[in-house]
N, C-alpha and C positions, 0 to 999 in steps of 0.2 A: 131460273135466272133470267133477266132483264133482259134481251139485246138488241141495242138502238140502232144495228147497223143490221137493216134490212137488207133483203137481198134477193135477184132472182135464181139467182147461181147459189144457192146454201150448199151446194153438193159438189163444189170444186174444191180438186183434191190440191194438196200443200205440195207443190214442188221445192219452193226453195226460200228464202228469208227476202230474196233480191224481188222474186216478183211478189210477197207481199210487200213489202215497202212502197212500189210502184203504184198499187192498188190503194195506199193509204197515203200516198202521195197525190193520186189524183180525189179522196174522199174528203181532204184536209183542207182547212182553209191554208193559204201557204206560211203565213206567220205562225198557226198550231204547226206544222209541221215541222217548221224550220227550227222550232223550241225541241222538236223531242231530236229528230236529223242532225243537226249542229254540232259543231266544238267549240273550242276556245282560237281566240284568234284568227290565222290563214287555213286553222283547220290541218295543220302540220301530222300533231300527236296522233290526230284521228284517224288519218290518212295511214299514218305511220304504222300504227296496229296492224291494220289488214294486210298490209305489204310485208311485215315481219311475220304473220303465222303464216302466209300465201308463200313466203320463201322457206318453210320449214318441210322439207319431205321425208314422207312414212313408207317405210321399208317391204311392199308386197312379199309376204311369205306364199309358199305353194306345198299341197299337201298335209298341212296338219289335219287334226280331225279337231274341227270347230261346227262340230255337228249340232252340239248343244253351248248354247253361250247364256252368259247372265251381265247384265249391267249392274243388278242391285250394289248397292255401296252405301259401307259406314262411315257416318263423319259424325265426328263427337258425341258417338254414342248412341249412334241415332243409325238408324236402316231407314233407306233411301232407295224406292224402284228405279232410280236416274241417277247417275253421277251429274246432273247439274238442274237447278233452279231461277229463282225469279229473283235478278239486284235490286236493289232499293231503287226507287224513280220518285220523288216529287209529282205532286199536284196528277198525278197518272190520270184521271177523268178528262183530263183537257185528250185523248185521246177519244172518246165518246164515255157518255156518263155510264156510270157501273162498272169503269176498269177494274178498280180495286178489287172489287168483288167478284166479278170475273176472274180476275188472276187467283183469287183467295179459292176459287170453288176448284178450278183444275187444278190448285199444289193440292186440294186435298183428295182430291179425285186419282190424281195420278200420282201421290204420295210425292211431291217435293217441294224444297221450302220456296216459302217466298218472304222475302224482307221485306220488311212495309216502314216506308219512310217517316221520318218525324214530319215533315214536309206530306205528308198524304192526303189526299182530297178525301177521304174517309176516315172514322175514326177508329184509329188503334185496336178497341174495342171489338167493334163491330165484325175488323178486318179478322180477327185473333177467333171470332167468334164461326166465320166462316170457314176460314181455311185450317182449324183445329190447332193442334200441338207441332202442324207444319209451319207455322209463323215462325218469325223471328222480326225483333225489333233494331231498326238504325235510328243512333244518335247522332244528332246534331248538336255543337255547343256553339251557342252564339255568343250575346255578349253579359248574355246572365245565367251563370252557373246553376242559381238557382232555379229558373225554370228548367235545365236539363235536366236537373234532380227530379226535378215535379214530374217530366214526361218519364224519367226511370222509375218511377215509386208507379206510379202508371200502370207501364209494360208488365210489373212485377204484381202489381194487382190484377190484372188483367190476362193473366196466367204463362206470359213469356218466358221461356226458360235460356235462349238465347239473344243477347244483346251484341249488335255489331256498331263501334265507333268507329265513326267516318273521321279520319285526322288528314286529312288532303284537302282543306276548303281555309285555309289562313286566312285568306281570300278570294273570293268569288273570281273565276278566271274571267278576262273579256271576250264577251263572246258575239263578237262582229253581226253574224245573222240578227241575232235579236234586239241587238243596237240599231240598226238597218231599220229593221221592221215594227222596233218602237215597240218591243215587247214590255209588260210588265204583270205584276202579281197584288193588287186585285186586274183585272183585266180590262183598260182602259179603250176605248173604240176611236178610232179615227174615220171621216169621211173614206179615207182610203181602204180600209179596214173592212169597214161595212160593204161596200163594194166588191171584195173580194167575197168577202162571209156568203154575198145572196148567190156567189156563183157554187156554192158546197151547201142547199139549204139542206140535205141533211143533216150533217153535222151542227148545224146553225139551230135548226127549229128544235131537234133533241138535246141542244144544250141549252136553250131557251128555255125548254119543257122540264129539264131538272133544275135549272140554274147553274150560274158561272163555276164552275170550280176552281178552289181554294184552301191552301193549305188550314184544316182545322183545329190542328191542335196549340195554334197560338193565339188564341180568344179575342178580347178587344181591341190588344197592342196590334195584331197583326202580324205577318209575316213580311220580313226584308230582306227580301232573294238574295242582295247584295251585300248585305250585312257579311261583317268578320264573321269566322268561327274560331278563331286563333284560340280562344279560352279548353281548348282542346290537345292542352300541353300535358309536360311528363306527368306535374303533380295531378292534374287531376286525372290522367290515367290511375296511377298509383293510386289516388281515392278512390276513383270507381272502382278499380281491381276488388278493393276493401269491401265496399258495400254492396257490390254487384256478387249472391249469393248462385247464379246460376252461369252457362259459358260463355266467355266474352272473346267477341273475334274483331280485331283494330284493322279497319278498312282504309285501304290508300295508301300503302305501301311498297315504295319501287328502290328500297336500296337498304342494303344487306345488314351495314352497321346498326340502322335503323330498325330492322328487323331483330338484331339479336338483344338491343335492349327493352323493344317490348314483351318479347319470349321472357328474359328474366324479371321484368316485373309483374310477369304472372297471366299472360294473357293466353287465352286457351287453344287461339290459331290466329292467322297472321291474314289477312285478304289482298292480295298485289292487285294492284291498280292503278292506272291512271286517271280515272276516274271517266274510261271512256273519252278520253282526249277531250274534255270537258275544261281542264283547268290550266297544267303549264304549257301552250303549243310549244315549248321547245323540247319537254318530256319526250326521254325512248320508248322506243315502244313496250308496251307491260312485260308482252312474251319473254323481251329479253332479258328484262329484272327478275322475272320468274325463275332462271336457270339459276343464276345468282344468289339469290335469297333461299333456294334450297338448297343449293351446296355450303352456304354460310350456316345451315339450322341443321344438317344433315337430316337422312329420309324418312324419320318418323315424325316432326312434329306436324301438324295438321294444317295446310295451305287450300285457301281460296283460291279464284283466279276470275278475272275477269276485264274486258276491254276489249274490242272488235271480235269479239266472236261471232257469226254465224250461219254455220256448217256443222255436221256432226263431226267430220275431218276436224275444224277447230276445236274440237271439243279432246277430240282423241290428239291432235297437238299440245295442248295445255295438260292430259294428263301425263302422256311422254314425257314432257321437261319439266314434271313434277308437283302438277297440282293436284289436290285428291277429291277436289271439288271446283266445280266449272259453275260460273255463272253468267248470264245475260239479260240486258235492260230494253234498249233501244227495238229490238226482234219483237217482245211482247207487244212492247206501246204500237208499234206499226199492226202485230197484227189483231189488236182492239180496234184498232181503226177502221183496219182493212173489213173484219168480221165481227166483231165482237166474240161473245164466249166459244163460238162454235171456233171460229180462227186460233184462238190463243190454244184450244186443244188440239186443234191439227198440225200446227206450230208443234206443240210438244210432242205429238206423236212421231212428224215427221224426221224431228232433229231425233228424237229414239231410234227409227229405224237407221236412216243415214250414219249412226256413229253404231246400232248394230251391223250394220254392212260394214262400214271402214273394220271392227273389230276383225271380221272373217277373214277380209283381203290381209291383214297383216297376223294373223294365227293368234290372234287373240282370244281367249274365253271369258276371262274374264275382266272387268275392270283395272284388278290387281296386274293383270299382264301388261297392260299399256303403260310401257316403261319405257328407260330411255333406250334400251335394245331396240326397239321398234325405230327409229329416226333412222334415216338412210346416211345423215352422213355424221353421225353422230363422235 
């Protein structure tokens, strides 16, 4: 594996998610950073996240025998060394070049999935080809149904067996930082720009040395970050359900009603989101629609989760009030930046042991234990 983020330190160990951010905060130009760092608006929703799972406390048990614990977890059929994996991210290279395939090599390395965007700086393919039958593909529906078909027929030649539709982007949220900093997709330089860029020539001459990254799987039209996706309604859920022969799981989901009508038109599990306080900053926070939408679908049908996660405590949070799969975006891209491949693995090691420590502190063995008896004030 490639990694462009050299280093004298290759051997420092993963404390926490906050000090790699700091570390890919100082490696970034500040506009890169500000695109993966950022939310929508005042930055409310985002904010919002981390203060709802930070007020959520898990119940120290003392005495069980959690001598021997297992995280392995099944979700749709599938065994899983980790209850949580990689969210879909856009344009992920602008992190340093060979994200994707970085992220691709550790899901398969350490058995979890990762979603690789329609929006990916790499192609589909490629991504599918790395990180094995741990892929999974997200859809995007912009304003031609037919090219979504063309990326689905794609995924499914390409040997995808899970498809995740993003229905949270009607509209591209505003999102202030990037407004500021004059961000855009292809990536345009401003005098001020390049000024910044020569203080990070890491980042700078390794992205030089691969070229700009860009979303590739929209060919000559291009990609329009801003562009609707509204074409991402009932009916053509309903179609895809139809055509879509393998599991399909409808991402962006923060409200119950809304939950129980894509359950009955057939979809395979449900992803709460708020898309990482990405899009409405008046959105609650995910954690709380989480409780929500499982007690509306009651405890079998099969729940995503993701938004400010990261801690293995959030992780063990999200499975208490009822997700059966944890996921995280923003933790990866920082620590591509931060390290490249070697990062993203110690990343995942780290949040493995941490949510195996939290297990023990509250008598947990298994996955399946992490219920809502575990919450202190539940």
């Amino acid at each position: 594996m490639k990694d462009w983020s050299f280093s004298l330190r290759r051997n420092r160990p993963f404390v926490s998610v906050e000090d790699v951010r700091l570390r890919a905060q100082r490696r970034l130009p500040r506009m890169i950073f500000d695109v993966i760092d950022g939310g929508a608006g005042n930055e409310a929703a985002l904010t919002g996240n981390r203060a709802a799972l930070d007020a959520i406390a898990l119940l120290p048990r003392v005495m069980a025998d959690i001598r021997t614990r297992s995280a392995i977890t099944n979700f749709l059929g599938t065994e899983y060394d980790l209850p949580f994996g990689i969210a879909p991210m856009g344009t992920c290279n602008l992190a340093g070049p060979w994200t994707d395939l970085a992220l691709a090599q550790v899901a398969r390395e350490r058995q979890l999935p990762m979603t690789v965007s329609s929006a990916s700086s790499t192609s589909m393919e490629e991504i599918r080809e790395a990180a094995g039958q741990r892929a999974w593909f997200q859809l995007y529906v912009g304003g031609s149904v037919d090219q979504a078909i063309r990326l689905v027929d794609r995924a499914e030649n390409a040997g995808y067996d899970v498809l995740v539709l993003t229905v949270d982007v009607p509209q591209v949220g505003r999102r202030y930082r990037d407004m500021r900093n004059g961000f855009t997709i292809p990536l345009r330089l401003s005098p001020g720009h390049l000024a910044n860029y020569t203080l990070h020539p890491r980042w700078t001459i390794a992205t030089a040395l691969a070229g700009a990254p860009r979303p590739v799987h929209y060919g000559e039209h291009g990609f329009d970050r801003s562009a609707s996706r509204a074409a991402a309604d009932w009916a053509f859920l309903q179609m895809l359900r139809e055509r879509w022969r393998g599991n399909l799981i409808v991402k962006g989901v923060m409200c119950a009603e809304d939950a129980l009508r894509i359950r009955n038109l057939g979809a395979d599990a449900i992803w709460v989101s708020n898309h990482g306080g990405r899009q409405l900053d008046a959105a609650p926070a995910a954690i709380t629609a989480l409780g929500r939408i499982r007690d509306a679908l009651g405890p079998e049908y099969p729940l995503c989760f993701d938004s400010g996660v990261r801690t293995g405590s959030d992780i063990a949070r999200a499975l208490a009030i009822g997700a059966d799969f944890v996921m995280l975006g923003r933790p990866f891209l920082f620590a591509s930046a931060a390290g490249g491949y070697r990062e993203i693995r110690a990343m995942v090691d780290g949040l493995a042991s941490e949510l195996d420590t939290v297990m023990a502190q509250i008598g947990a063995n298994t996955v399946a234990g992490v219920e809502r008896h575990v919450l202190a004030c539940d």
